[in-house]
C-alpha positions in Angstrom: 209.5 150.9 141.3 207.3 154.0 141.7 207.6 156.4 138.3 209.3 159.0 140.9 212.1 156.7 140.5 212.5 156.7 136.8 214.8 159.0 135.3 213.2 162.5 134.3 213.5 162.0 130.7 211.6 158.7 130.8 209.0 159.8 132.8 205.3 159.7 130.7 204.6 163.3 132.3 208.2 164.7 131.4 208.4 162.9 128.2 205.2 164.0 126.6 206.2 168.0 127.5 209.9 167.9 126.0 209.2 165.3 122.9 205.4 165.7 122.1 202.7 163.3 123.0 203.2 162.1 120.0 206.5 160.3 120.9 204.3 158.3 124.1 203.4 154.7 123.5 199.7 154.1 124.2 200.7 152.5 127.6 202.6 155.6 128.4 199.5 157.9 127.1 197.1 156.0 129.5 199.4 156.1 132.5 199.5 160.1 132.5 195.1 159.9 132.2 195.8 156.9 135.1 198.4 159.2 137.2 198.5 157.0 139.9 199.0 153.1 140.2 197.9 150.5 142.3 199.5 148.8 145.5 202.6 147.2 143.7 201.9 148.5 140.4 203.0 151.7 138.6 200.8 153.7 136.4 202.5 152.5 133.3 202.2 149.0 135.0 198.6 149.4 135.4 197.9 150.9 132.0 199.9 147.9 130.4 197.9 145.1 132.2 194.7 147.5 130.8 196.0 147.2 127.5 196.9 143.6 127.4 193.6 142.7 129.2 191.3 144.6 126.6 193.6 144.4 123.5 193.6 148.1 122.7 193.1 151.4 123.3 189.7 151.3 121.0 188.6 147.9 122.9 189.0 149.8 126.2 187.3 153.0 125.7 184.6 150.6 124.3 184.6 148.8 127.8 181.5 148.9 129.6 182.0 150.1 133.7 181.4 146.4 134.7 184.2 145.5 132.2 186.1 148.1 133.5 185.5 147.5 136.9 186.9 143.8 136.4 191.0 145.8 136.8 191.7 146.3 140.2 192.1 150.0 140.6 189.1 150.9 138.0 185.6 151.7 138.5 182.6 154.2 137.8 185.0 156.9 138.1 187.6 155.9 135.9 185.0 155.1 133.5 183.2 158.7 133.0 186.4 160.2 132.9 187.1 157.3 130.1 183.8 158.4 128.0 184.5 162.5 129.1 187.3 162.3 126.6 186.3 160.6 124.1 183.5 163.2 123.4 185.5 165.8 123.9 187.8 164.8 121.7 185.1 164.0 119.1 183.7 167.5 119.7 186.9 169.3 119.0 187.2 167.4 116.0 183.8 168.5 114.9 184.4 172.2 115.8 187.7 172.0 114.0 185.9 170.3 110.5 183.2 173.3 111.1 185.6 176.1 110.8 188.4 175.5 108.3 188.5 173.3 105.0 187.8 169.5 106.0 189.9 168.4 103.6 193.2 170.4 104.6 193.7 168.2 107.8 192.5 164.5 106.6 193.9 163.0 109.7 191.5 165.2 111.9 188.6 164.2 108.9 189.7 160.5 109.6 189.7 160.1 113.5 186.3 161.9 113.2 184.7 159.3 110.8 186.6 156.5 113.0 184.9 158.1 116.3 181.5 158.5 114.5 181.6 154.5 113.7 183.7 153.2 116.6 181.9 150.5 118.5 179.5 149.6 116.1 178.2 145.9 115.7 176.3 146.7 112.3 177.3 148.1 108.9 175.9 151.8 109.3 176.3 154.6 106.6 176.8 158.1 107.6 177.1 160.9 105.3 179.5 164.1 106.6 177.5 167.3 104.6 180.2 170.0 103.7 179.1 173.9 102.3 181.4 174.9 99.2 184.0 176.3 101.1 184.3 172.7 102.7 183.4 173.5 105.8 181.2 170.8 107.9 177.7 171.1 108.1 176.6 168.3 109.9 176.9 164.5 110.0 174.2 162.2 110.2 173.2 158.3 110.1 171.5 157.9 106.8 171.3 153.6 106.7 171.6 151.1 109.3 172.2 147.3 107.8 173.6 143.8 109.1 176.5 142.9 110.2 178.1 142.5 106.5 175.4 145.0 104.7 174.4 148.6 105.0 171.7 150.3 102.0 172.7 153.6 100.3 169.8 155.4 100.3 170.3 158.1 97.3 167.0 159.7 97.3 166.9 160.4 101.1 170.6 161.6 100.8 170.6 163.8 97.9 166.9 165.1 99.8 169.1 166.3 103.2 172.0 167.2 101.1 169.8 169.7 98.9 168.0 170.9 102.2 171.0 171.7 104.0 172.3 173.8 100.6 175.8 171.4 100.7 178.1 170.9 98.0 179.9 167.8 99.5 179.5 165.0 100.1 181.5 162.6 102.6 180.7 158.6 102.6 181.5 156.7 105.0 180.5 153.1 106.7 182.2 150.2 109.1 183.0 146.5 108.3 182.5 145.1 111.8 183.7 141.9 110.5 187.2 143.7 110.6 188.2 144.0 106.9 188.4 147.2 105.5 188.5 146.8 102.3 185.7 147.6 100.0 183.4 144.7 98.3 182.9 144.7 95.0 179.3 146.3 95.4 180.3 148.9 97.8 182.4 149.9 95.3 179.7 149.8 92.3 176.8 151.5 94.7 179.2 154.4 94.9 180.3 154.9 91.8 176.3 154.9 91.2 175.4 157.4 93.7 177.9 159.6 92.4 176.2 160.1 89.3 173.0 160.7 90.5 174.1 163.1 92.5 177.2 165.0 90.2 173.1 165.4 88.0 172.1 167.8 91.0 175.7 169.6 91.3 176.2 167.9 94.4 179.8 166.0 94.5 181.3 162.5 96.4 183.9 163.8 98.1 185.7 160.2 99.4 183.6 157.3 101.1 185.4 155.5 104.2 185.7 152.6 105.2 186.4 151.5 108.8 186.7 148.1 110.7 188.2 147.8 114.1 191.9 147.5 114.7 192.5 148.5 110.5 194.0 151.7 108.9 190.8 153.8 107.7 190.6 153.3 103.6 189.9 155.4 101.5 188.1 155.2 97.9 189.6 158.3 96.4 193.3 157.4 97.9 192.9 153.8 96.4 191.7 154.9 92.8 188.0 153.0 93.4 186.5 156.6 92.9 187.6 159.6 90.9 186.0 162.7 92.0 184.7 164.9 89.4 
């Protein structure tokens, strides 16, 4: 049955402008980005067998063309428009973390960091730089590691922290192994850093943690880290 056929209120289209996009299920999402099917399929049809052959919505924007190109229907096409909004929507975020206070909309702080480290087969540390009014300055790789390790180089980030005049700092690395949860020494490094840095008036905002398919954790929201 073609969407056409569907009732109005059921429709992805429809749906998303009288209840939000919100209220869409990631199948539904996709199928309004898809807007048309395949021969026997619907959009929603087609966006579920995407879903159930990659897993996710993550594991398919991660889908290289050739992967892509494996779904009948899909192909070099579908896959710039794909990675087209992803980076928009990662630039928005960064536009909207480099005007107001980074810190009044953590979801938009959150889907940044998880854009930032999305895909990523190694531990990497980046550091998000904030001015005192909590505005971003800029974020930046400061460590590349293993796939169960990542270094947190304090003299090289208190360095670009004092150069760009910040005030705040943002932590944040992935567990591609897909736990989220900090290790004991991820805990203890930043509990470190934070003092060597609260010496030169420059303050640990929250580190992140994100692994694949896991709600994004947070030190300051579990108690690992008291900011000062």
């Amino acid at each position: 049955m073609s969407i056409t056929d569907w009732p109005v209120d059921e429709r992805p289209r429809e749906k998303l402008m009288t209840q939000g996009a919100a209220s869409l299920s990631d199948a539904e999402l996709l199928a309004i980005f898809l807007r048309i099917g395949v021969t026997g399929k619907s959009a929603v049809e087609l966006a579920d067998e995407l879903l159930a052959h990659f897993g996710s919505l993550a594991a398919l924007f991660d889908a290289s063309e050739s992967e892509l190109s494996q779904i009948k229907g899909m192909g070099e096409a579908k896959y710039a428009q794909l990675q087209a909004i992803l980076e928009m929507s990662r630039r928005a975020l960064v536009s909207k973390l480099s005007i107001h206070n980074g810190f009044e909309n953590s979801a938009a702080l959150k889907t940044y960091i998880e854009h930032q480290l999305h895909g990523q087969t190694t531990e990497q540390l980046i550091v998000l730089f904030f001015s005192p009014s909590l505005t971003l300055i800029t974020c930046e790789v400061m460590s590349t590691g293993t796939q169960r390790h990542t270094d947190l180089p304090i003299r090289a980030i208190a360095q670009r922290a004092l150069t760009l005049n910040a005030h705040g700092l943002v932590l944040a690395h992935n567990h591609p192994h897909g736990h989220a949860e900090p290790s004991i020494d991820d805990i203890t490094s930043t509990v470190l850093i934070q003092k060597h840095l609260e010496a030169l008036d420059l303050h640990i905002l929250d580190h992140f943690i994100v692994a694949a398919g896991k709600p994004i954790y947070s030190m300051i929201e579990h108690g690992d880290l008291i900011t000062v």
